[in-house]
N, C-alpha and C positions, 0 to 999 in steps of 0.2 A: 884498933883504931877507935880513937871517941867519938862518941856520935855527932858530934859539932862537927868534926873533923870529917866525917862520913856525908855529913852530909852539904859539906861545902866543897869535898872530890867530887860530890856528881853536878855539883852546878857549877864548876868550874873546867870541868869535862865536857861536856853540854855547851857550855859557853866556847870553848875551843873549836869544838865541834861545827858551829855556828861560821866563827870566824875563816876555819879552813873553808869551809863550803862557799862564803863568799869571793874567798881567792879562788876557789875551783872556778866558779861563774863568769868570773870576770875572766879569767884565761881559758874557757870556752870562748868566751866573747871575741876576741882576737881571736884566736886559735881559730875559729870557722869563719872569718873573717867578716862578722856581724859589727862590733866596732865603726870597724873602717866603712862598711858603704852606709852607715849611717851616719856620717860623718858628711855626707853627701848629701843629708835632709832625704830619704826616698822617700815614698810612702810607704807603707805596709805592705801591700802586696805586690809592688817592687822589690823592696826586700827580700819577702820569703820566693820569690822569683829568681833572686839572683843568688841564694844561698842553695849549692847541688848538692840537696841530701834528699834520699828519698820519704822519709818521716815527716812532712811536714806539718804534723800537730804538737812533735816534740819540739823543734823548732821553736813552732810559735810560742810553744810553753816556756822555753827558754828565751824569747823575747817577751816575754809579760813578768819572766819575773826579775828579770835585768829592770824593766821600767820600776816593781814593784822595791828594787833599793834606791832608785831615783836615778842608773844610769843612764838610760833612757828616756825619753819624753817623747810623749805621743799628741801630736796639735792635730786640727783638724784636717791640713791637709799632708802633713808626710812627719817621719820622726825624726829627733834632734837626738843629739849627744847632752848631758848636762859637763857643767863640772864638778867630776867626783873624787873625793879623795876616801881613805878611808885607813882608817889607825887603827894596828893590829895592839891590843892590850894585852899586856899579859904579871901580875900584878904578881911582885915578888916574891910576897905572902904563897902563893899558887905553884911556885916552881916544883914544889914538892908533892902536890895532889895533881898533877897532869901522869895519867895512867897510856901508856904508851899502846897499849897491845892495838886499839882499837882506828891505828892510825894508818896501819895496814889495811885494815876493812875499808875505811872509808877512800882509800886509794882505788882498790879495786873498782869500787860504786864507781869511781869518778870514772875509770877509764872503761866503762861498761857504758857510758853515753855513747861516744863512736858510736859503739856495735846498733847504740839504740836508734841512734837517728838514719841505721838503713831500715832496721824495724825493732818494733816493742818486742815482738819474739824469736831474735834472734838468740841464737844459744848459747852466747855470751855473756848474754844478760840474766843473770842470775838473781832476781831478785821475788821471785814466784816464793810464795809460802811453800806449797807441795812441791812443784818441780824443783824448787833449790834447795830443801830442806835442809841437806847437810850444810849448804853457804850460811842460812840460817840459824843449824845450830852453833857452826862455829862462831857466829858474831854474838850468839847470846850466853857462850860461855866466857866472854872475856872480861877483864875485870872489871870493866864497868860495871857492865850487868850483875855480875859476881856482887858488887858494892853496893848497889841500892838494893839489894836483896836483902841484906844484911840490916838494912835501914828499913825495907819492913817487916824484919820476924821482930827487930827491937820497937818498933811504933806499935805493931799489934800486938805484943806482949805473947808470942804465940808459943805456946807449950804442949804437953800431951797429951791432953783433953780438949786441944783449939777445935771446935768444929772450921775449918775453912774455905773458900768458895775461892777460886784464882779464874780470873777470866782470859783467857787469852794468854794462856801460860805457857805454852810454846815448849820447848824440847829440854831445859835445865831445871828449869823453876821443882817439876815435881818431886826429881828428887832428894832438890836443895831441902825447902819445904816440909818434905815428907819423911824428912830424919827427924824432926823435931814434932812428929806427933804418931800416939801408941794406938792401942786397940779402943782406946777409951774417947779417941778423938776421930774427926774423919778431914781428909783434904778431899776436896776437888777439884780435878783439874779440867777445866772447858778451853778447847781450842777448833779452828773451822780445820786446820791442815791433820789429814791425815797421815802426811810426811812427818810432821815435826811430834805428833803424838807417838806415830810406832817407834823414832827414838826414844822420847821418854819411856815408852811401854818396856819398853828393852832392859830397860834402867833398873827402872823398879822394881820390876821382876828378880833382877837379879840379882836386887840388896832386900829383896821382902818385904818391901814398904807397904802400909795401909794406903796405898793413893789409889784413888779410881779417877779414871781420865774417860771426857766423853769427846766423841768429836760431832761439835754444833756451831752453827751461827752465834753469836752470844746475844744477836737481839730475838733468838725465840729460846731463852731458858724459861722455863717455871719451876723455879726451884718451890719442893715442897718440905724441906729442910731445913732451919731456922741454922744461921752461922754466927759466929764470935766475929771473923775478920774476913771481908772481901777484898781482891786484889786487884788493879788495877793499873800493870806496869807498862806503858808505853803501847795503850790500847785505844782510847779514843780517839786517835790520829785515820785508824781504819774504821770509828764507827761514824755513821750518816745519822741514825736518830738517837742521837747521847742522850735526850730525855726518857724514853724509852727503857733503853738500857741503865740507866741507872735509877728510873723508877724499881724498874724490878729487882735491884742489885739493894736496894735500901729496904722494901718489902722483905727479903730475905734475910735481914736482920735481926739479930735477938735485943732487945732494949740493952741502950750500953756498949752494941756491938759498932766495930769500926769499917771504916772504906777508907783504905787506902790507896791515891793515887799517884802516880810516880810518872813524870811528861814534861816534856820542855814546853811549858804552859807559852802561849805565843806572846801574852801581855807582858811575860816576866824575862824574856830572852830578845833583845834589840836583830832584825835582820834574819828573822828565823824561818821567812819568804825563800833565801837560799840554800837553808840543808832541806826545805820540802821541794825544792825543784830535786835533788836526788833521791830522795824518798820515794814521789813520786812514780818512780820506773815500778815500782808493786804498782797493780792496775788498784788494790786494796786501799789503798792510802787516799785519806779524805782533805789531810790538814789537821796541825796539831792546835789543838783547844786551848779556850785559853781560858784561866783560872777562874775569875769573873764569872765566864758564861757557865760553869759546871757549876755553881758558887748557886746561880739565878737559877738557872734548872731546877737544881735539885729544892731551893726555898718556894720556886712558883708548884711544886706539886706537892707542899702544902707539909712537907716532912718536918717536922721538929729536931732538929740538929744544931751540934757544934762545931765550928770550922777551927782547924787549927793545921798553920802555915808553916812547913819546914825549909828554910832556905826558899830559893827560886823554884822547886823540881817536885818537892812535895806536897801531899794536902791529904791533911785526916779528917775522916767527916764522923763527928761520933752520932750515933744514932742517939735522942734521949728518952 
């Protein structure tokens, strides 16, 4: 695949992604029959009165972010319906880079809400880092994931000598990664889930790779190890103080060295309010960031860097 080509499947995937999850939201909306009594103008806590589910902080989560596509409107004294339409795109050019596998996953997420709206921990709901680990690894072997992987051993030029830092590299990445560097280079791999590490651990082991995996927080690394390329795949969605962590992800840089990130940036994806309502169900998940703000982050702590913009989904930050 060319890397134009690479990297317009994941932003066109991502873009899908988006657009499913909207139809998901909007037929929960009917489907729990939220729609209809608000169609009624209630108020608020009328509403989640009259809706018999026993979650109702999921609930409300799924009425805030129906308001947040503009379903919904919220006055001062009870909610309206707007008028919504919404055009599904899907652009000729693209018939060919929409990767199927991952349309399965997102079904199951969707039909894991039921389970959630009796509770967050019912055991249908598989979306725990550790406790669903294997749900996990399966979603991050498929070719999506597979794809932008690809898109960054080519951005970071990563060969056998790469010293490299992955944050939050979950259960595929190490030993994707870790085929492409020898005795002479080092990978690390940092993730919080001890589930999704002892598969990787597994892995590796039993193809001999140089990886060493830690399992940490990734806002308390002190990396004392200078790196060629930091990784960044679909991670700051789960962190809370992204200056933080990328203070210290750029400190661990050798001049010249890159950070790569890979995220359905919120500025760059219209409507992306709706795939973070299923996201959401990880108690982890913060909201995905948006380009700009990683952009101002990382220039207000004073780092000398280059910004360069791949499609909608990527961003290299060269250190200088």
């Amino acid at each position: 695949m060319r890397f134009e080509e690479l990297i317009r499947t994941v932003d066109a995937n991502i873009n899908q992604m988006v657009s499913l999850s909207v139809l998901n939201l909007v037929q929960l909306g009917i489907k729990h029959g939220i729609l209809k009594i608000v169609a009624s103008r209630p108020s608020y806590n009328d509403l989640l009165s009259q809706i018999k589910v026993p979650n109702k902080p999921l609930l409300k989560r799924l009425v805030e972010h129906l308001k947040a596509l503009g379903i919904i409107e919220e006055t001062p004294n009870s909610l309206i319906l707007n008028g919504f339409s919404y055009v599904l795109t899907f652009p000729k050019e693209d018939y060919m880079l929409l990767l199927p596998d991952w349309i399965p996953i997102w079904e199951e997420i969707y039909k894991m809400i039921d389970f959630a709206l009796i509770s967050y921990d019912h055991p249908y709901v598989l979306m725990d880092f550790d406790k669903d680990a294997d749900f996990w690894d399966m979603r991050l072997s498929s070719s999506f994931h597979s794809v932008y992987r690809v898109g960054i051993l080519k951005l970071g030029e990563i060969k056998e000598d790469s010293y490299v830092l992955d944050l939050g590299c979950g259960s595929v990445s190490p030993i994707y990664f870790g085929k492409f560097i020898s005795e002479d280079g080092k990978y690390l791999g940092i993730d919080y889930s001890p589930g999704l590490l002892e598969i990787a651990r597994s892995r590796v082991e039993r193809e001999g790779l140089p990886v060493e995996l830690k399992e940490m927080d990734v806002t308390l690394i002190k990396p004392k190890t200078r790196y060629d390329v930091a990784i960044m795949s679909f991670l700051l969605e789960y962190v809370e103080n992204r200056r933080e962590v990328l203070r210290k992800v750029l400190d661990a840089l050798n001049s010249g060295g890159k950070l790569i990130i890979v995220d359905a940036f919120r500025d760059e994806f219209e409507n992306i309010e709706a795939m973070e309502f299923f996201e959401g169900l990880n108690s982890s998940f913060v909201g995905y960031p948006a380009r700009g703000e990683v952009k101002r982050l990382i220039l207000e702590e004073g780092f000398d860097v280059s910004f360069e913009d791949y499609g909608r989904s990527f961003l290299v930050v060269k250190k200088l």
